[in-house]
C-alpha positions as CSV (number, residue, x, y, z in Angstrom):
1,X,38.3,-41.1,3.3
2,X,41.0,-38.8,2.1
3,X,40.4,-35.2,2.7
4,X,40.1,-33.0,-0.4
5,X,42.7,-30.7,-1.8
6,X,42.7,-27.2,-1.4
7,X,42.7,-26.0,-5.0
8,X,40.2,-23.6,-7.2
9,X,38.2,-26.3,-9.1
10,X,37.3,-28.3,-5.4
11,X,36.6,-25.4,-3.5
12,X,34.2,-23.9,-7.5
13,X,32.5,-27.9,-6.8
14,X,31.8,-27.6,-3.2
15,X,30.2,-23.8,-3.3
16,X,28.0,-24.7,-6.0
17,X,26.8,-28.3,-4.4
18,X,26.0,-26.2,-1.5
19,X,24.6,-23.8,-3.6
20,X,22.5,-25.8,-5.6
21,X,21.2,-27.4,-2.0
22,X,20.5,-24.2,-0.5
23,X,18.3,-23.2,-3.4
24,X,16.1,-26.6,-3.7
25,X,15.7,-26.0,-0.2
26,X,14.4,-22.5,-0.2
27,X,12.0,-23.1,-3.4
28,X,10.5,-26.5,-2.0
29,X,9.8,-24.2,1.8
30,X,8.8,-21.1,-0.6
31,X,6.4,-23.3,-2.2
32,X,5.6,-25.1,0.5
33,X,4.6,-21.7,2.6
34,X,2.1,-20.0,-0.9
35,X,-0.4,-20.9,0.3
36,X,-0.8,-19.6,4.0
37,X,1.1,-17.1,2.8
38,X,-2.1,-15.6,0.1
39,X,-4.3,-16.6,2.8
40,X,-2.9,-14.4,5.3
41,X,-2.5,-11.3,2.1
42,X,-6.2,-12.3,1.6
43,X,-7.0,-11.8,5.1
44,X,-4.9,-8.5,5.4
45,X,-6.9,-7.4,2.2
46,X,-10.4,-8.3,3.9
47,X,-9.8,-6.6,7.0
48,X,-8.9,-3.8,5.5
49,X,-11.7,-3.7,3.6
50,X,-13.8,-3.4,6.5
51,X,-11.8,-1.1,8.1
52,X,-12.1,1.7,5.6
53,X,-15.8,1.0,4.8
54,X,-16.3,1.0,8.7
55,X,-17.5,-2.2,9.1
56,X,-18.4,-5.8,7.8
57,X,-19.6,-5.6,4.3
58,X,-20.8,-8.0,1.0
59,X,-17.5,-7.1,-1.5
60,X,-18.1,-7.9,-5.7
61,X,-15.2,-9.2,-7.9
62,X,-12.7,-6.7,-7.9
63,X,-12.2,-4.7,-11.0
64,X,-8.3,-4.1,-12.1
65,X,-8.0,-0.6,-13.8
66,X,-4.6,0.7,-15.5
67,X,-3.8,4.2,-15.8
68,X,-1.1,6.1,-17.2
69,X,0.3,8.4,-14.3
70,X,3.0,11.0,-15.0
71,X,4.0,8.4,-17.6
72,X,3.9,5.3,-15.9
73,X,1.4,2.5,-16.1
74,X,0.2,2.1,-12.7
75,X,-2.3,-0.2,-11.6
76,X,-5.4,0.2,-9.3
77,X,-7.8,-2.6,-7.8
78,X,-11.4,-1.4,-7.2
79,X,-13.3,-3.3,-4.6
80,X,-17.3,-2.5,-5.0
81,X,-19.4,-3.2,-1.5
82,X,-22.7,-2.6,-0.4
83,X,-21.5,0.2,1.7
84,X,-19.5,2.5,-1.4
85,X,-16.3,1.5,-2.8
86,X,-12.8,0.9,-1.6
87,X,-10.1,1.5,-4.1
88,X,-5.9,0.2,-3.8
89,X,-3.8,3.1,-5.1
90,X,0.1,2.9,-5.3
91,X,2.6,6.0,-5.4
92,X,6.1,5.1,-6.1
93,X,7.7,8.0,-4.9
94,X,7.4,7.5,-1.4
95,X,10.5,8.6,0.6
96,X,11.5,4.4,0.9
97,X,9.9,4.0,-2.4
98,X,6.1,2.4,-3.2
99,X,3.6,3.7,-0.9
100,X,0.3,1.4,-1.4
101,X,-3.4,2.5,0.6
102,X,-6.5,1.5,0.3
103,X,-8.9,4.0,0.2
104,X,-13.0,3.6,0.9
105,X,-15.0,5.8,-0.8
106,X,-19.0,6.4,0.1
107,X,-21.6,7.1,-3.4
108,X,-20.8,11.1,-2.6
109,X,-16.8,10.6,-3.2
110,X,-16.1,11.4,1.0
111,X,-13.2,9.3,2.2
112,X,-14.5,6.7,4.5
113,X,-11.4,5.6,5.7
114,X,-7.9,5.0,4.6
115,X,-5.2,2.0,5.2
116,X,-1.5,1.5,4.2
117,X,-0.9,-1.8,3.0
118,X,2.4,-1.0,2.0
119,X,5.3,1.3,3.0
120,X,9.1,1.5,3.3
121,X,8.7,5.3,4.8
122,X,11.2,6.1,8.0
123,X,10.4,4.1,11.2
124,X,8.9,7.1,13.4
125,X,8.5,9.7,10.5
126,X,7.0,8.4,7.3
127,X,5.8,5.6,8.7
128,X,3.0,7.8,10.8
129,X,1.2,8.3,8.0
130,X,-1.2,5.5,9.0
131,X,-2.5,7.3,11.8
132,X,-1.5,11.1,11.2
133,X,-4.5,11.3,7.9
134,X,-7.0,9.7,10.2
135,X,-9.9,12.0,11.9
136,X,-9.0,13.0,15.4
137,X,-11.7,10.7,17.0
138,X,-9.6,7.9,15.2
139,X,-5.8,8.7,16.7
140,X,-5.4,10.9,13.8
141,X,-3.0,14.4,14.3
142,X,-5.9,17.2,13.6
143,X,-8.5,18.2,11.9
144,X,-6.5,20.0,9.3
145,X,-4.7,16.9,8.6
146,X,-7.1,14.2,8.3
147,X,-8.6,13.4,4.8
148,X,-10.8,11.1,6.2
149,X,-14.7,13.0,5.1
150,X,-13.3,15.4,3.0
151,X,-13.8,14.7,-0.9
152,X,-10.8,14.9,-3.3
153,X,-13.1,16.6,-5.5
154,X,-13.9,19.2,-3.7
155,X,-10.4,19.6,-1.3
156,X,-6.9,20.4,-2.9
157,X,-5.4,17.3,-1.6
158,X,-2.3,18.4,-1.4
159,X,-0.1,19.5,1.7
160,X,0.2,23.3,2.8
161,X,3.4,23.9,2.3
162,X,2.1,23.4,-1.6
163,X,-0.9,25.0,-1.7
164,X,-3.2,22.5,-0.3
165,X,-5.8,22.1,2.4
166,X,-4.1,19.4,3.9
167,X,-1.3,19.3,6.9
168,X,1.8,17.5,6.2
169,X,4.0,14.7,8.4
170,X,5.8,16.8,10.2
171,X,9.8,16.4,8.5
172,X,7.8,13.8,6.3
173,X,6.7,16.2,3.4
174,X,8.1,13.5,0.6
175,X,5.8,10.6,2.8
176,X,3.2,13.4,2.7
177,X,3.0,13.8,-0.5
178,X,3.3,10.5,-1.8
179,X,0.1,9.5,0.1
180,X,-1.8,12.5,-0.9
181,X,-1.1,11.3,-4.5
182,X,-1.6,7.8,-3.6
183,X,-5.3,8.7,-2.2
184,X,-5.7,12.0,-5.5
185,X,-5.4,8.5,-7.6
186,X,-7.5,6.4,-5.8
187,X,-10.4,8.7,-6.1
188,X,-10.2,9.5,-10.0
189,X,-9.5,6.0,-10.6
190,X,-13.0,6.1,-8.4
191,X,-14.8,8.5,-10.5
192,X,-13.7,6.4,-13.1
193,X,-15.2,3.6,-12.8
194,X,-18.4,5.2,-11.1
């Protein structure tokens, strides 16, 4: 077999069989992988559930609810359980970008419990922020900065160093307040559909 030549339209023929290839190959494993893949998201999504409502509980169909934040369409999943309602809020103007948490709420409007199912915040700053909101008893930073039993209704939940009742990341104020947001919106998207 004689070797080919060296020229532009071989080496144009050779990229794109091998690029054609690679690309069957990746859609045939990502299709292949969908399915374990939304059962493992389904998973994540049950087990935090739990977490913020503090234990196992009976969840309804969620209900999807858009809102128009700051002009842009954001969009919120409710969760309704036995034990209150847990609600997924997204700020996209975390320090990395999107910051997504799930928020449980009891019938009063007190924060259950709080996880992040999303973040691209600092390793070892930003990324704190899923234990540094928690209550003390829970690994959280302080009293001051947990949010878990106040109500947004009631609490400026904003940080300090704006006015608010609540203590900031420390050198993670943008993290800060892109969760403070996150969990502002979960709660009126809440009282919304309460």
């Amino acid at each position: 077999m004689e070797k080919l030549k060296s020229n532009l339209p071989n080496m144009v023929g050779v990229l794109t069989t091998v690029a054609v290839l690679c690309g069957g190959i990746l859609a045939y494993v990502n299709d292949l992988t969908a399915a374990p893949r939304q059962q493992a998201a389904d998973n994540a999504l049950a087990a935090g559930i739990e977490q913020v409502m503090g234990g196992k509980c009976k969840v309804q169909k969620p209900d999807t609810v858009k809102r128009n934040v700051d002009g842009k369409e954001l969009t919120y999943i409710v969760y309704k359980t036995d034990k209150g309602t847990a609600v997924q809020s997204t700020d996209p103007n975390g320090f990395g970008g999107n910051l997504t948490v799930l928020v449980g709420f009891n019938d009063g409007g007190d924060i259950l419990g709080y996880t992040i199912l999303e973040t691209a915040e600092t390793p070892g700053l930003g990324a704190k922020a899923d234990k540094w909101f928690q209550s003390p008893a829970n690994g959280g930073n302080s009293e001051k900065s947990s949010v878990v039993g106040k109500n947004p209704g009631k609490v400026n939940m904003t940080v300090s160093k704006d006015g608010g009742e609540i203590d900031a990341i420390t050198a993670s104020t943008i993290t800060s307040r892109s969760f403070l947001r996150a969990v502002q919106q979960a709660y009126n998207t809440y009282m919304e559909k309460k």
